[in-house]
N, C-alpha and C positions, 0 to 999 in steps of 0.2 A: 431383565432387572440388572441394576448395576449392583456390584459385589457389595457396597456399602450398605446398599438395600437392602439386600439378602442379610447383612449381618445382623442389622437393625433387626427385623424381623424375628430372627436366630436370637438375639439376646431377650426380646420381648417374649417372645412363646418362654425360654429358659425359667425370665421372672416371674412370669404365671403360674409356670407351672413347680417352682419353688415354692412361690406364696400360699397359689392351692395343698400342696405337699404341708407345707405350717400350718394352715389352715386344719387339716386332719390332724395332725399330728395336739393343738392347742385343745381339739373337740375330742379328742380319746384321751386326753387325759383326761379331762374334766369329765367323762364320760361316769355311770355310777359304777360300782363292781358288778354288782348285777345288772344283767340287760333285761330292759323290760319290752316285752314280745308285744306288739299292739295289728291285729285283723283289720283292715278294713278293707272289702267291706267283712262285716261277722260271715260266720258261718252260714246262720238261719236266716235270713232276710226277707221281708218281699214287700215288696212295690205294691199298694193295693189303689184301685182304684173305682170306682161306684157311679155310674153314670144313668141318670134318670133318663127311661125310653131307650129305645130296643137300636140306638145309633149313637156313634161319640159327638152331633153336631151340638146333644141337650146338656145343659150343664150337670158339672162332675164333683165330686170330691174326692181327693185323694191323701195317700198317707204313706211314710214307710213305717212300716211295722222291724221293727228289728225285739230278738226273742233271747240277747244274751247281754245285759238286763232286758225282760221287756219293755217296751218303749215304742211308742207310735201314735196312738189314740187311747182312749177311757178304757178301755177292756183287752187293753195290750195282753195282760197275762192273763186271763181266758183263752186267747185266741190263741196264744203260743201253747199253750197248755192243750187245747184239741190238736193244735196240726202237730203237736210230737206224737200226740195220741196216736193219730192219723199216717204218721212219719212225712210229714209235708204237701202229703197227698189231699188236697181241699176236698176232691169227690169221693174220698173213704173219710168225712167227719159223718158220726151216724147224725139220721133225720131225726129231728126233732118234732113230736107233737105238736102241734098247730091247728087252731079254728082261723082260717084268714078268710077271709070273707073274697067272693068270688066277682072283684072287680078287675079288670085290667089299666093296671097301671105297672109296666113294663122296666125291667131296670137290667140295666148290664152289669158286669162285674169282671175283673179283668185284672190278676195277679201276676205279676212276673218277678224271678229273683232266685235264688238258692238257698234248699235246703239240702242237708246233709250231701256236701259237694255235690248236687243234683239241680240240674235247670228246673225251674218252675215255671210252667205257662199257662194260664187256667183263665179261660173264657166263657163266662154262660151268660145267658138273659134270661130271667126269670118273671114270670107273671105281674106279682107285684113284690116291694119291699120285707113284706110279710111269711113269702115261700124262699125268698133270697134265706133271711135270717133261721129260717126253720130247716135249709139245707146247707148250709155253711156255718152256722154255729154264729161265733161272733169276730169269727177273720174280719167281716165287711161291715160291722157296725162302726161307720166312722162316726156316726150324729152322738152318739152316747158315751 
């Protein structure tokens, strides 16, 4: 490189890096006194997802459940409401009573995500729809 070049170079990084330098300095002022602290992702999170028959090829439905507001699906805070119970633990939500009639119609269910800085990865297939919801509470009711 000829020395011109290099200077060129040398003045342009400098203006950059000015600019970016005003740049922070125009965005801290304006900034508010108090800073406001924002998680993403939350804390309590989880990926859920519900797949009709005992393989991912059958269609699915899925959702994120986030539990700090609840928000995800129709029974968002139910379902945050058991898995604190539970401490995010889906196979310590207690079973539920149930008459479900003794058909097989097979369903997957398939949570991934964090609670209380904890991975969550919970996998089962259940009989039908009916022993899903009677052993998971309402984490996996996405249809309602």
């Amino acid at each position: 490189m000829t020395t011109s070049t290099t200077e060129a170079i040398s003045t342009t990084a400098k203006a950059v890096r000015g600019g970016l330098l005003a740049a922070a300095l125009l965005l801290a002022g304006a900034a508010p006194a108090q800073a406001v602290t924002h998680h993403f992702p939350p804390d309590n999170w989880l990926y859920l997802t519900v797949t009709k028959g005992d393989s991912r090829a059958a269609g699915h439905r899925d959702t994120l459940l986030l539990c700090d507001p609840p928000e995800g699906h129709a029974r968002a805070a139910e379902a945050c409401g058991e898995l604190a119970a539970a401490d995010g633990d889906i196979s310590r939500i207690p079973v539920k009573d149930a008459y479900c009639p003794m058909i097989y119609a097979p369903v997957t269910v398939h949570a991934r995500g964090e609670w209380s800085n904890r991975k969550v990865d919970y996998t089962q297939t259940f009989s039908s729809a009916c022993f899903m919801s009677a052993r998971t509470g309402s984490v996996f009711a996405l249809d309602t």
